[in-house]
C-alpha positions in Angstrom: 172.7 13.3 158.8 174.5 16.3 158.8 177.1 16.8 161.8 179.0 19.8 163.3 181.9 19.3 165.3 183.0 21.3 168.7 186.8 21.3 169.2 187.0 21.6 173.2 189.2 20.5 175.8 187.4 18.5 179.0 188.2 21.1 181.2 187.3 24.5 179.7 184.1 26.0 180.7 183.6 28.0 177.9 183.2 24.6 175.9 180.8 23.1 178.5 178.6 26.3 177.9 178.9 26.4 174.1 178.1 22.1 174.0 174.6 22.9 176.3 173.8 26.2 174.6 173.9 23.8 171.3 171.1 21.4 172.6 168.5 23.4 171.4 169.4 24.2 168.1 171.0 20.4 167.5 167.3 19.0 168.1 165.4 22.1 166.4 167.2 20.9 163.0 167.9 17.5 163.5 171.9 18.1 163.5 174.8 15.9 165.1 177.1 16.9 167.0 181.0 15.7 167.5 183.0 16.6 170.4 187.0 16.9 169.6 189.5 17.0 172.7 191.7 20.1 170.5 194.1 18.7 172.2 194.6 14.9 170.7 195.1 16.0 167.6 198.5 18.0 167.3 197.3 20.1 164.0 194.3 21.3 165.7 196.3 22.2 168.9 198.6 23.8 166.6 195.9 25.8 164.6 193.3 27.0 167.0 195.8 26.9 170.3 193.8 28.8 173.0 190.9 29.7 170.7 188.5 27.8 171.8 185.8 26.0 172.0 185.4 26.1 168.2 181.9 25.1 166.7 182.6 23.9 162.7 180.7 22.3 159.5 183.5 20.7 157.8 185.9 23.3 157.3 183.5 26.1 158.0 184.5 27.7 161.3 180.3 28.6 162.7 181.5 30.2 166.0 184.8 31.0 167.6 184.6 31.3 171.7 181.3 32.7 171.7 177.9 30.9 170.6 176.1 32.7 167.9 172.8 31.3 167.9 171.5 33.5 164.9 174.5 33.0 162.8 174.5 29.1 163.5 170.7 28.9 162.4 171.1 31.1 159.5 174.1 28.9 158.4 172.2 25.7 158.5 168.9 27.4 157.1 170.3 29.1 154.0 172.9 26.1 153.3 170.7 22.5 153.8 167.4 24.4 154.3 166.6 23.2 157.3 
């Protein structure tokens, strides 16, 4: 199953908002979804800082702060076809 993973910190809203405004488009194509605390991992912390939440396919950075619905469903359309 494919996954995409949301580097967030437990107590930033902007992460909360990005994790619910991903429901949707998680169950539309059938995509997991991992949650990274940013801040237990001290390469992460150390690359993205306060740029967060981050949503990411493997290295593929999808969305940066802000959800972008269109670019996340083209992504996973025109890359797995689904």
């Amino acid at each position: 199953m494919l996954s995409l993973t949301l580097l967030s910190r437990p107590y930033c809203h902007l992460c909360h908002d990005m994790e619910q405004a991903l429901l949707p488009v998680l169950d539309e194509f059938s995509v997991a979804l991992e949650v990274v605390d940013v801040d237990s991992d001290p390469a992460l912390e150390n690359l993205y800082g306060e740029v967060i939440p981050v949503l990411l396919h493997e290295h593929v950075e999808l969305c940066l702060t802000v959800f972008d619905i269109s670019k996340v469903r083209d992504y996973l359309g025109n890359n797995y076809g689904l």
